[in-house]
Phi, psi and omega in degrees: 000338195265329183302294200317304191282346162288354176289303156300356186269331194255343167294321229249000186250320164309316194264021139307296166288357153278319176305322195263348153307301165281002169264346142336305196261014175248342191285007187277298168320328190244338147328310147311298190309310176294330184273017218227101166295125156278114154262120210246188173227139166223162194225143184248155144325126180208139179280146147175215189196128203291147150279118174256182174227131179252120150279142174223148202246125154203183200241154189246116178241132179287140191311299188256116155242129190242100152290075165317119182225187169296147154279199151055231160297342195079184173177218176277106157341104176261313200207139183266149199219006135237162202239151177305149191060022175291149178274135184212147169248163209295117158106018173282135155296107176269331158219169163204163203214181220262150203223291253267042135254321201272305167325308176311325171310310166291334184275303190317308143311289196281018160276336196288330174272316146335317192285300198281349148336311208271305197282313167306293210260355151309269197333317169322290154316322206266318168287310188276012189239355150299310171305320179298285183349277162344299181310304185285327145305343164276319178314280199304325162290308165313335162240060174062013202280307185211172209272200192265335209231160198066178192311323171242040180262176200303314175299332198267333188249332178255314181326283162260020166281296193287010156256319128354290169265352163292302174312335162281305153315294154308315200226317170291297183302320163321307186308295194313297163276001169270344161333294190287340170258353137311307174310319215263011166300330197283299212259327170291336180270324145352270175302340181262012229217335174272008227187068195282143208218150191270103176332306221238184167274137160189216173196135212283140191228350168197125170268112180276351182224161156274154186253142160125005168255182184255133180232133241244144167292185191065158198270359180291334189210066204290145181240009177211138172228130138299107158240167185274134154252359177296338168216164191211170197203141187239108157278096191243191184203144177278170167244153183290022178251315202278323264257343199261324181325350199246174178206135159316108217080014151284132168263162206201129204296127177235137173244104171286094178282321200299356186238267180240183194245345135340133123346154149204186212252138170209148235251094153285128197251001197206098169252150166255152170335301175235127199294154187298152188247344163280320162262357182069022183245192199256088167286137192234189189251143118250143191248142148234138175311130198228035206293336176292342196047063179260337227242133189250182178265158229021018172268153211269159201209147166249109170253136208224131203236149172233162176194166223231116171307137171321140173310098197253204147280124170221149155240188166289163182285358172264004203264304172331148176224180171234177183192111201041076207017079190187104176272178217196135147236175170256129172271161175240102166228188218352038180089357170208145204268114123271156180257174192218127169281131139219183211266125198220131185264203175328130146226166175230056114106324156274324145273178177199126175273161202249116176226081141135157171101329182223203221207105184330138159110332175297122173306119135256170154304119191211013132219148169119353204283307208310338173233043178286160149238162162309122177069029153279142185256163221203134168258097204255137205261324197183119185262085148359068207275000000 
């Protein structure tokens, strides 16, 4: 029993002096290791403040939409004379419905103007051979030649004919023909009311009739709809921190991925007064140029606004690290690299701000940290303006 536990008393004292042989033989190694510079790139703490970009999302609505109805009564389909998606210019015919009463109306007018023309230049002639009359019945009455009175007297055979034929002339026969180039004012607007015509430049985007069918006046019930595509306008809302920021007639990056993958440039042509009283925001315009008509109505658009953040701390966006959900940077000051958490706000993808942890003018780390320890010295290879 006495051998066994000295057996054990000399294992166990052997393997003591190996342990402590090797551990012995690692203080060299990590003594070196610590004198051994991690070569890093660093950057100092600086104050300024990112240009950021705020978006706001809208739908691409056409500048000009014209929803075409009949004028007047409306009527009958005679002939439909586009088809969706036609190109159409301003004063074009797009329906016509059926006119020949109404043509007849009009040749009929314009005979009624003719006639009271005619009848105006009678009347005319009539005044004036009244008028002579009148002249030569007042001589004879003035020099007694015939009396004021009776059948052939100055009033009955010279007077009153030439007040007569003034009043006809002046005043009846005028009446008469602007009546009648009223009337045919009437039958011409009649008639072109049969020939529904297209308002704007565009491309026809909806037929609502068939011809033999019937179309009804008013905008409730348009039978052709037109929009302009040479320019669109994208409606959106502001938040009232962005709304005194914007101006009329600023341009400003809009991105339609469904076009490009690009921005394009677009125009605010309408900020409004007062926020929408249901969403409290600003409603605003932006028009883009639309020469291609590639950009349609209802694809979806990014306007993209920019503005400029309070004046912070920044550094570069590498020098953050996360480090157990948390950020961190390595700071540098004597020759050695420690880390730091701080509070790190927006970045636009090259700064980042820093509101807590540093201190204007402090070296960080901004490549190299993956073989920092804590109190390690560094080797600075290139400093970051």
């Amino acid at each position: 029993m006495v051998i066994k536990h000295k057996a054990v008393y000399l294992l166990i004292s052997f393997l003591f002096a190996v342990l402590t042989v090797a551990g012995c033989g690692q203080k060299p190694n990590e003594a070196e290791q610590q004198e051994t510079a991690v070569p890093v790139q660093i950057a100092a703490v600086g104050k300024g403040s990112l240009a950021g970009t705020a978006v706001v999302t809208g739908k691409l609505e056409a500048l000009e939409t014209a929803n075409v109805a009949p004028g007047g009564q409306g009527g009958k389909v005679y002939s439909v004379n586009v088809k969706v998606g036609d190109q159409v210019a301003k004063g074009q015919t797009l329906i016509t419905l059926e006119n020949t009463t109404l043509a007849a109306s009009v040749r009929q007018a314009e005979q009624g103007v003719v006639q009271a023309e005619a009848a105006l230049e009678l009347a005319g002639i009539a005044y004036n051979q009244a008028a002579a009359n009148y002249q030569r019945g007042k001589q004879l009455y003035e020099s007694g030649a015939i009396p004021a009175a009776g059948s052939s007297g100055f009033e009955t055979a010279f007077e009153i004919p030439y007040k007569q034929a003034k009043i006809d002339f002046e005043q009846i026969k005028p009446a008469a023909l602007a009546n009648a180039k009223a009337a045919l004012d009437m039958a011409r607007e009649q008639y072109d009311n049969a020939f529904i015509k297209s308002p704007i430049n565009g491309v026809v985007t909806a037929v609502n009739v068939n011809p033999g069918e019937l179309a009804g006046p008013g905008s409730a019930t348009p039978v052709v709809t037109v929009v302009s595509l040479d320019r669109v306008v994208v409606k959106a809302t502001v938040t009232e921190e962005q709304i005194n920021k914007l101006k009329q007639g600023q341009e400003v990056p809009v991105l339609v991925g469904a076009v490009s993958t690009e921005p394009l440039k677009g125009v605010i042509t309408n900020i409004a007064l007062a926020a929408d009283p249901n969403s409290k925001a600003y409603p605003i315009k932006v028009q883009l140029d639309n020469p291609e008509q590639l950009l349609k109505p209802g694809m979806f658009a990014e306007v993209q606004l920019k503005s400029n953040q309070q004046e912070t701390l920044l550094v570069p966006r590498e020098a953050v690290v996360k480090t157990g959900g948390a950020d961190t940077v390595w700071v540098v000051a004597d020759g050695k690299a420690t880390s730091r958490e701080v509070a790190a706000g927006s970045s636009n993808g090259e700064k980042i701000q820093i509101t807590g942890g540093l201190e204007e003018g402090e070296q960080v780390v901004i490549s190299g940290q993956n073989l920092l320890q804590e109190n390690a010295q560094v080797e600075i290879k290139n400093q970051v303006k």
